[in-house]
Kinemage of the C-alpha trace (Angstrom):
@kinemage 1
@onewidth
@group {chain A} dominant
@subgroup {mainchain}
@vectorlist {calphas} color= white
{ca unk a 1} P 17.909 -35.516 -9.319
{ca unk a 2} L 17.026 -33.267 -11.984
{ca unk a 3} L 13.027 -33.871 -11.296
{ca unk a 4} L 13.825 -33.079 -7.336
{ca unk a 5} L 15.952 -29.581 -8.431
{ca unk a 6} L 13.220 -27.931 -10.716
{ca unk a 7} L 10.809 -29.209 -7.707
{ca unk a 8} L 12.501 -27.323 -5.257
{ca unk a 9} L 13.141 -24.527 -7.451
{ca unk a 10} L 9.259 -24.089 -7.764
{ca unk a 11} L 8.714 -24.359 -4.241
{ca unk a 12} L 10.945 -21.466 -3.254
{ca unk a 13} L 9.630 -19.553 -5.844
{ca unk a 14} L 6.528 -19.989 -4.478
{ca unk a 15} L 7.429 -19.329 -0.729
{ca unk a 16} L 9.119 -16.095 -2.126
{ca unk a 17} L 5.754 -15.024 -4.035
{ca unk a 18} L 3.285 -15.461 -0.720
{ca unk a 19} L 5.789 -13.652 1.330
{ca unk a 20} L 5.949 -10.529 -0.598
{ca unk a 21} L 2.493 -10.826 -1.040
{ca unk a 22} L 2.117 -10.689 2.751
{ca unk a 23} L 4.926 -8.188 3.660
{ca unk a 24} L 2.595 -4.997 2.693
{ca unk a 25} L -0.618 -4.365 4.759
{ca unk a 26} L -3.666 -2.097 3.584
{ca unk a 27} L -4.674 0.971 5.427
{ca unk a 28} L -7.338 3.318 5.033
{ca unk a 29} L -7.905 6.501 6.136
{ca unk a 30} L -7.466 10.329 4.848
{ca unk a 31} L -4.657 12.137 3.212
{ca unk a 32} L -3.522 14.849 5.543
{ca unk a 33} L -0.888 16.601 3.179
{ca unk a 34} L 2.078 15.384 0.410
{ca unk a 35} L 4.688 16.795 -0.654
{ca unk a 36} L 6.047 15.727 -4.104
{ca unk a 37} L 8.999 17.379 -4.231
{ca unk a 38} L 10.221 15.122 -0.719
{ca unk a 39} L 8.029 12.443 -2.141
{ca unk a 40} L 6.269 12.178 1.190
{ca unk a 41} L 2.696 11.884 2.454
{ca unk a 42} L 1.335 12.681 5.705
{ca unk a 43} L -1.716 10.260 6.030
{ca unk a 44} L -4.214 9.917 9.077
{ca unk a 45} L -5.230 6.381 9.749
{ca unk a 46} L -8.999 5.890 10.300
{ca unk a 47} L -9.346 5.996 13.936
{ca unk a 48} L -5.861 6.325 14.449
{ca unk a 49} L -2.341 8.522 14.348
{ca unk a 50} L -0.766 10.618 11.786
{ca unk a 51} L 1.586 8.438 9.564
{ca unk a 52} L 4.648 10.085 7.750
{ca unk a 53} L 5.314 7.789 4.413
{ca unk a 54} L 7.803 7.916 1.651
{ca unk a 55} L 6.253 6.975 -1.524
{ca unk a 56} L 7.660 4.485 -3.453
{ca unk a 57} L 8.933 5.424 -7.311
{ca unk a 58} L 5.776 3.952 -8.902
{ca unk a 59} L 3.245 5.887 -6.606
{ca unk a 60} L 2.375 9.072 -8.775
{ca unk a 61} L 1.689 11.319 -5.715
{ca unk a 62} L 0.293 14.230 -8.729
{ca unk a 63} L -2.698 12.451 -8.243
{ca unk a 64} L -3.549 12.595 -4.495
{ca unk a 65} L -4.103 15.531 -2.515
{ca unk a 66} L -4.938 16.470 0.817
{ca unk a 67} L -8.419 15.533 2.026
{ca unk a 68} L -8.562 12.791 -0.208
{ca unk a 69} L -10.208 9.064 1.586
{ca unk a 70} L -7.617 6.685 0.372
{ca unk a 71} L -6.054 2.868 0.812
{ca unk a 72} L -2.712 2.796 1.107
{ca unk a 73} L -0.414 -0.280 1.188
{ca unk a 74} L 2.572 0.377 3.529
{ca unk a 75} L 5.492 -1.389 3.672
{ca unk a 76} L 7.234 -0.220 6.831
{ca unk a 77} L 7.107 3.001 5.929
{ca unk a 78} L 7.018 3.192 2.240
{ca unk a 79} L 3.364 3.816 0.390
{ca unk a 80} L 3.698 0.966 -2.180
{ca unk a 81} L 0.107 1.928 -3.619
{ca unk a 82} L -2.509 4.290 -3.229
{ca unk a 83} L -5.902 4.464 -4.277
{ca unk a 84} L -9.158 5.856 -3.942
{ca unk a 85} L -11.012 4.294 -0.809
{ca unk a 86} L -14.252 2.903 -2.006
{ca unk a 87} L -17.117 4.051 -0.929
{ca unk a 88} L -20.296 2.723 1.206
{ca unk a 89} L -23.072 1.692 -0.588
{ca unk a 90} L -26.141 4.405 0.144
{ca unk a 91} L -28.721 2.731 2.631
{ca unk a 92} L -32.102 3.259 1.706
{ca unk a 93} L -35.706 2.387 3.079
């Protein structure tokens, strides 16, 4: 019985894990203004709408500014993490 309980502990541990793993999605697109004091962004999807996003406590939103390409992972409508969007390769011939 013991054996079957740290089993299922592990298990639901696990299922907990890949679902917060899975709850944020990625976007990319450009920074269209923040304001720190609100702790808000206003970010433009690539090829899409204006987003309005509250930025989570660990997002330092000193670094961004407006212009800047960025990823964002959004929870709903929280901006869990931003970072600099990276860049294409140059194509040469």
């Amino acid at each position: 019985m013991k054996r079957f309980s740290v089993v299922l502990v592990v298990v639901l541990s696990l299922c907990l894990v890949v679902s917060l793993a899975f709850a944020a999605e990625a976007k990319k697109g450009t920074i269209k203004s923040v304001d720190a004091n609100a702790g808000t962004i206003v970010f433009t999807v690539d090829g899409g709408a204006d987003m309005t996003l509250t930025a989570d406590k660990s997002v330092d939103l000193g670094k961004v500014k407006a212009g800047d390409k960025v990823e964002i992972m959004v929870d709903k409508d929280t901006a869990k993490e931003i970072k600099a969007a990276k860049k294409k390769p140059a194509v040469g011939c």
